[in-house]
N, C-alpha and C positions, 0 to 999 in steps of 0.2 A: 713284375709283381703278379703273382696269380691271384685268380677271382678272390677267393676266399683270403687271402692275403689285402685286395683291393679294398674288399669289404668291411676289413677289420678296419683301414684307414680313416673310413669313412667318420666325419662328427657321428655323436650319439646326438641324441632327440633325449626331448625331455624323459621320455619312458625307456630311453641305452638304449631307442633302433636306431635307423639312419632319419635323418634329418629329414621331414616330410615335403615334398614338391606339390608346392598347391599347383603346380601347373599338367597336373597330369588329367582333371577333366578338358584340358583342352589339345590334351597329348589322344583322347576318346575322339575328340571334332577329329584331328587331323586324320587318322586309321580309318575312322568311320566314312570319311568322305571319299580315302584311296578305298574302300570297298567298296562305295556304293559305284564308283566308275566300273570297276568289275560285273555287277551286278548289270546296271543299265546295259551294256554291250555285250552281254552277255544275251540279254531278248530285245535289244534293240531295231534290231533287224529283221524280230517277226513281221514286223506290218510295211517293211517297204520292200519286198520282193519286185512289183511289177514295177518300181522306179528303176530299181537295180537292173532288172531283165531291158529294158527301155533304151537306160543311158551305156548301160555297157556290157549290151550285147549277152549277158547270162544263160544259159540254159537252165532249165529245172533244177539236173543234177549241179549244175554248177551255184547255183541259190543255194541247193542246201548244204553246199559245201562252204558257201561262207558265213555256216553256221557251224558245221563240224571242226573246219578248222581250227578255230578259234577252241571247241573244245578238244581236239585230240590234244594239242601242246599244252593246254592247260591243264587238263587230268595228268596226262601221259608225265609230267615234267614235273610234280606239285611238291612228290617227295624227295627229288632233288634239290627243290626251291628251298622245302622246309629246312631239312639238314646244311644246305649252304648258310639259311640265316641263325643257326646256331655257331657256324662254324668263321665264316668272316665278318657277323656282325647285324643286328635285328637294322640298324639304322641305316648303314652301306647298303643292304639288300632293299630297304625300303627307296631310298633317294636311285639306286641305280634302275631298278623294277619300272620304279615310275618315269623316269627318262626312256628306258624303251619303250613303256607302252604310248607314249605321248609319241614316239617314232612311227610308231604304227597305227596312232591316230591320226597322225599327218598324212603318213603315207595313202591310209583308207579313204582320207576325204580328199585327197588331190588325182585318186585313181580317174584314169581314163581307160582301162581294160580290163577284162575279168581276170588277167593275172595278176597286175597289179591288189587289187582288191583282196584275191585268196591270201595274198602275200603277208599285203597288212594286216589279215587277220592272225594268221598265225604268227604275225611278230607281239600281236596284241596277247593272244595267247597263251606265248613262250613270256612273259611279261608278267602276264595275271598268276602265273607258277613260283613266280619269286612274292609278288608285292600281295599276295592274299596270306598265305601263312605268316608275312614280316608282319600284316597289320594285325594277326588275331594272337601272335605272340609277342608283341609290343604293350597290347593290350593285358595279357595273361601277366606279365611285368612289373604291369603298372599300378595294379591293382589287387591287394593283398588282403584289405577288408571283405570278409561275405556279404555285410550290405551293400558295400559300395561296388565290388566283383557283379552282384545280383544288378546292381542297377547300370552298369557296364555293357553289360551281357544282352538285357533290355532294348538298350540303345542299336545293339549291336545285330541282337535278333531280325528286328523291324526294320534296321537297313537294307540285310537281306533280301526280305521278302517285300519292300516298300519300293529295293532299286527294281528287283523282279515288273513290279507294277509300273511305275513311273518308267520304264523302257516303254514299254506296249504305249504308255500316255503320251512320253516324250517324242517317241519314231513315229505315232497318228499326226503329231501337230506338227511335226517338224518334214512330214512328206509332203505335206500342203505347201509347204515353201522352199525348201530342198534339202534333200534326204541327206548331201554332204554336212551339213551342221549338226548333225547326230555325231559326228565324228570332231568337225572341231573343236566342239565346246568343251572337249578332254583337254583342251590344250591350256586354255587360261584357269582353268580348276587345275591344273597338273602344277601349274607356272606357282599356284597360292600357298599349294600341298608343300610345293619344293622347302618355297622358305620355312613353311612352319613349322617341317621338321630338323630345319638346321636349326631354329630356336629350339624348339621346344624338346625332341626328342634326345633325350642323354645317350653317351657310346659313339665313341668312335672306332679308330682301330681296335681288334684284339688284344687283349695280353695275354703273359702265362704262354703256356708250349702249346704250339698247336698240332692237333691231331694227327694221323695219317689218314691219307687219304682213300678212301673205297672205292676204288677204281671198277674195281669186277662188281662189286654190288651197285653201283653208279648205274655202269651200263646193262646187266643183269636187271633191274628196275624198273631203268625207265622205260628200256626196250618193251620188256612186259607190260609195263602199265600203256607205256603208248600204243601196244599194239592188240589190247584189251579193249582199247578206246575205241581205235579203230574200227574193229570188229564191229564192235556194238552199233558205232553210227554209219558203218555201212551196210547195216541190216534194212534201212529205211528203202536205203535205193537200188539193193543187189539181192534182196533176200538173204534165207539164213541157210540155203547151200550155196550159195554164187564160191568160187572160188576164192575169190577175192576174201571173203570174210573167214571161208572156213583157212583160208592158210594164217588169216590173220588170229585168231582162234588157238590155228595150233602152236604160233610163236609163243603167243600168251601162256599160253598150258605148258611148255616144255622151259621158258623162260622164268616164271615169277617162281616156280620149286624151286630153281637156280636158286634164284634171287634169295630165297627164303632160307635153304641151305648153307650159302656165302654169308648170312649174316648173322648165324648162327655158332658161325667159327670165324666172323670178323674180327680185328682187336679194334678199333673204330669202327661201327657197322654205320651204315646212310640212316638204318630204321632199327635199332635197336627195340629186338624181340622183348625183351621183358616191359615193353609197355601193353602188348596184349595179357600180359597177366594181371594188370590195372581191371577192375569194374568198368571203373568210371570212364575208361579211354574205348572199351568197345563198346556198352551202351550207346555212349555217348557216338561213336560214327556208326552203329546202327539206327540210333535214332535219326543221323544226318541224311543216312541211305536211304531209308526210307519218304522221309520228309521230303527231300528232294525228289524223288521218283512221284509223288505225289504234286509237287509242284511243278517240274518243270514242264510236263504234258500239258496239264490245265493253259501255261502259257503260250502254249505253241499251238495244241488243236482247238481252240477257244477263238483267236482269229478266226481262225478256217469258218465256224461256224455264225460267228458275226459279219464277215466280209460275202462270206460266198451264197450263204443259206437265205439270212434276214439280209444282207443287203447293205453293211452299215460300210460307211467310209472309212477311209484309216483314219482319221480324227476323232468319227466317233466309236471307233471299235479303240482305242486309246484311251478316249472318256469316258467307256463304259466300265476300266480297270478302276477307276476313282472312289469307289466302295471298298473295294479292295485295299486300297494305300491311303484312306481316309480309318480305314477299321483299325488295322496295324497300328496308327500311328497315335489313336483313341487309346487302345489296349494296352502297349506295349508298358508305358509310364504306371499303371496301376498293378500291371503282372510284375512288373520286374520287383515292384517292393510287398509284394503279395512273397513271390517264390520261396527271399528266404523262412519264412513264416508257416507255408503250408507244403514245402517242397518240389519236387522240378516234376515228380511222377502224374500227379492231379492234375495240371495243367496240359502234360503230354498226353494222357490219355482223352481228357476231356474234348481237346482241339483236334486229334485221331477221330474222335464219335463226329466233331461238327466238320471234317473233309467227308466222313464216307455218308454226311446227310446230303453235302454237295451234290457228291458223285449221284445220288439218288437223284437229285432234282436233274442233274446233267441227262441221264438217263433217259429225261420223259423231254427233253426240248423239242417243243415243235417248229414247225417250217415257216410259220408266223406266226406274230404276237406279240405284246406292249412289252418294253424294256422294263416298266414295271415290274411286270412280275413273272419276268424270266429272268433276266440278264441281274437286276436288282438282287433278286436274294441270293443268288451261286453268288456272285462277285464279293457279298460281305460274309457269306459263310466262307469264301476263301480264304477274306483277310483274318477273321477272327480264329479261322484253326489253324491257318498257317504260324499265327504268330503264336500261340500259343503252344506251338512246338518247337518252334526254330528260336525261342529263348532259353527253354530248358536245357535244348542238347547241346549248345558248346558249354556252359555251365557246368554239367555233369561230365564232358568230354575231358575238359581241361584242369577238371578238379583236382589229379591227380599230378599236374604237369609239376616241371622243375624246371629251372629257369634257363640249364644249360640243354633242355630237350624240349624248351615250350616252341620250338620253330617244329621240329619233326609231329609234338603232336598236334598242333595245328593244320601241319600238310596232313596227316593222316585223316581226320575231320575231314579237310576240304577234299584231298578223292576220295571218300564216300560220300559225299554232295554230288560231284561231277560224276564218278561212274553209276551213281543211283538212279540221279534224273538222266541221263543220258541211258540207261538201261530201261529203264521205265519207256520214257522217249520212242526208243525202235521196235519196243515191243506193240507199244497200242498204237504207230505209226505201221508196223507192218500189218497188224489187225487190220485195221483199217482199211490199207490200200488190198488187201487181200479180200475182203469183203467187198470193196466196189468192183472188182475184178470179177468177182463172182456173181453180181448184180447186171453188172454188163452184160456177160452174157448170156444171161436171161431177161435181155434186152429192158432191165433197169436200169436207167442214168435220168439226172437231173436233181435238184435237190432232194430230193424223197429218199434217192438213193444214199445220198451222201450224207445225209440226218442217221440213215440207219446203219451206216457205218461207224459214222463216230459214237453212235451208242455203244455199238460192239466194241469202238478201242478201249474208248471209258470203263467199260465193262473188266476190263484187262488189270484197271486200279485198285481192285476191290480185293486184291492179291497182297499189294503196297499196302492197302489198311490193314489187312488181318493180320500183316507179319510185326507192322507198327506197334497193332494193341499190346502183339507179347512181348515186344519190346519194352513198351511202355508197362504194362502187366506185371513181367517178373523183370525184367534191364536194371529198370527204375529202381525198384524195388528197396528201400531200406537205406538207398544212396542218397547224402545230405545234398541241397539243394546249392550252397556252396563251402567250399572249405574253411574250415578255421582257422585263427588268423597264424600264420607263420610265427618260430619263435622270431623276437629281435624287431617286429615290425611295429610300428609306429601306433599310438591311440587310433587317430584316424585312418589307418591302414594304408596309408604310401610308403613307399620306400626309392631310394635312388635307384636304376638303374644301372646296377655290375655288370647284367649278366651276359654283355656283349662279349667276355674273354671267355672262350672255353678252356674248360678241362677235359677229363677225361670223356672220351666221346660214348665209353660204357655206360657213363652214369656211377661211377663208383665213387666220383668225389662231388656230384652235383648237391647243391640244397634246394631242397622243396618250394617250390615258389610258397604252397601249403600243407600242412599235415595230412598226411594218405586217409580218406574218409574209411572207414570199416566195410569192409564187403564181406 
């Protein structure tokens, strides 16, 4: 039986769609919780370096590699992940994803060597590449109302940037008594996740003929994209002529034209081109690039300055994020049923104006001073801008999607997340270290020094805002804040989920999760 063949099978609903699943806001818990695991372990690991270095033996360069890793195979792999969960299935991808990443939460917390450790990261990484695109196209699925999409999206936003927070909170309190329960506490959330999406998440196998396979655009792709990643987060620890980087660089450059070429005469391509001809799909991962470029520095060189400068513990350089994932979690609920109403553009530019007032305050921190009135206002102007961007752009991102391409655009969204902030990341990280380097020796070191470098990286962001504004500025522009409702879909906008069988991998026979918004 093919999709559209399965579909027709389906009972009608009282309004001739398919028969509505009240169990799809709890189809939101389950997605939203396999994110926020991504999301935590993702900054988890900012604030317990000197355990790590302590109990197993770490180097510098080997610390930040068990931050890298974790992000090389997760960018580098994201568009593979995507296009697998269109192609053997949003639920297999989800339940399989989450069993290896639960492997390599094991593995991370049972580590007694620094290879072990690198290991499990990148099994956690290779992991977050399947089960982040299954959860944000599970999600695009399940939800076919714009109210109910807008308040989806909401939930989803704030997960985001709340797991972002609640890392730095979780890994302060959790170094205080040992840094390994950062890691196992993946395992009995993984255990809850399991079941509740064998209840709840509809699709099993595929039906209908399944595709061919993209072999050359596969490895054409990922190779580039993994060795993009690369690149980028080896700019931290090797500079940006080290060899190392720049061959990594040239893979990249001579590999993703490949890549773009092959799938341009693919008859199943992995990334079907005609989604950059969507508004709403490149807005939408520009606004993600950017937002993340903007976010993921904040949580990385924002320790450095609470631990190393003021002096705070890992508990309370964790507690001092609590503004932050207190603001998120205040705002999110009120913006998500604002958006459909007032649009996705207001909100993205306005929460753009309230990071670059951050970055301003960031700017002026001094070497001491009350958490009052330092650390207190950045930390809620983080929450309040972050979330006020990271609601709109998958919104706008996905508004366009179709249900047998919502896994590829959701991968596409999430590496502009990952290479955003991770480009961001090396940039105002090399600032930085290139700055104290040049304070040295002009025989400046100690905090004074390191205060006015991290000004200089911070300084590096103000790049990330202005390209946001025009994002936001013209991207946005004129684009509905969510789709309207599909034909066939239900009063209250559920529908079963089909769209686990593919067809044609073109797109030539797909239906619209919603109606293409006007660009």
């Amino acid at each position: 039986m093919t999709n559209q063949e399965q579909k027709a099978a389906e009972p009608a609903g009282a309004s001739g769609g398919p028969v509505p699943d009240s169990r799809r806001w709890l189809v939101l818990v389950v997605v939203s919780v396999g994110q926020l695991m991504i999301a935590l372990d993702t900054t988890v690991a900012s604030v317990m370096g000197p355990e790590l270095q302590r109990d197993l033996g770490l180097s510098p360069i080997g610390l930040q590699w068990v931050f890298n890793n974790y992000i090389i195979l997760f960018g580098g792999l994201l568009l593979l992940g995507g296009r697998l969960n269109d192609v053997i299935g949003r639920r297999r991808m989800f339940l399989g994803s989450l069993a290896l990443f639960t492997a390599g939460s094991l593995l991370a917390a049972m580590a007694q060597t620094d290879d072990q450790i690198l290991i499990a990261r990148a099994i956690q990484g290779l992991a977050a590449a399947g089960l982040s695109p299954s959860c944000l196209s599970i999600l695009v699925v399940s939800f076919r109302d714009p109210a109910e999409r807008a308040k989806a999206f909401g939930v989803w936003g704030a997960v985001i940037g709340v797991g972002a927070g609640l890392g730095t909170l979780l890994g302060g309190a959790i170094v205080d008594v040992n840094w390994r329960l950062a890691f196992y506490i993946n395992i009995p959330i993984a255990v809850v996740l399991t079941f509740g999406a064998l209840w709840l998440i509809r699709g099993g196998a595929p039906t209908g003929p399944r595709p061919k396979a993209d072999i050359l655009g596969g490895l054409t792709g990922t190779l580039g994209l993994g060795t993009l990643v690369f690149g980028i987060v080896s700019v931290a620890d090797h500079g940006w002529t080290d060899v190392r980087t720049l061959a990594a660089f040239l893979v990249a450059a001579v590999m993703l034209p490949a890549f773009v070429a092959i799938e341009h005469r693919a008859e199943a391509p992995l990334l079907p081109l005609r989604l950059f001809k969507l508004r709403g799909v490149v807005a939408g991962s520009l606004g993600e690039f950017f937002t993340a470029g903007l976010m993921i520095p904040c949580f990385m060189l924002l320790p450095i300055y609470m631990q190393t400068i003021l002096g705070y513990s890992p508990l309370e350089t964790g507690l001092a994020y609590l503004p932050t994932t207190l603001a998120m979690m205040i705002v999110a609920g009120p913006l998500s049923k604002a958006i459909p109403k007032i649009g996705a553009q207001i909100p993205y530019v306005v929460g753009t104006v309230l990071l670059a007032v951050m970055l301003v305050l960031l700017m002026r921190t001094p070497t001491s001073g009350s958490y009052w009135t330092i650390m207190l206002p950045i930390t809620t102007l983080l929450g309040v801008g972050l979330v006020l961007c990271l609601i709109p752009t998958p919104t706008v991102g996905t508004s366009m999607a179709t249900e047998d391409d919502a896994g590829t655009t959701s991968a596409v969204l999430n590496v502009a997340t990952q290479v955003g902030g991770a480009l961001a990341l090396a940039i105002s990280a090399s600032v930085l270290q290139g700055r104290l380097t040049d304070l040295a020796e002009q025989g400046q070191v100690g905090p004074e020094a390191l205060n006015e470098a991290l000004h200089l990286g911070i300084a590096t962001l103000f790049v990330w805002v202005g390209l946001s504004l025009l994002t936001g500025l013209i991207g946005f522009r004129g684009l509905p804040a969510a789709p309207p409702p599909a034909a066939g879909t239900s009063t209250d906008g559920s529908a079963t989920d089909g769209a686990d069988a593919p067809t044609d991998a073109g797109g030539s026979d797909a239906k619209p999760v919603a109606a293409p918004a006007a660009s």
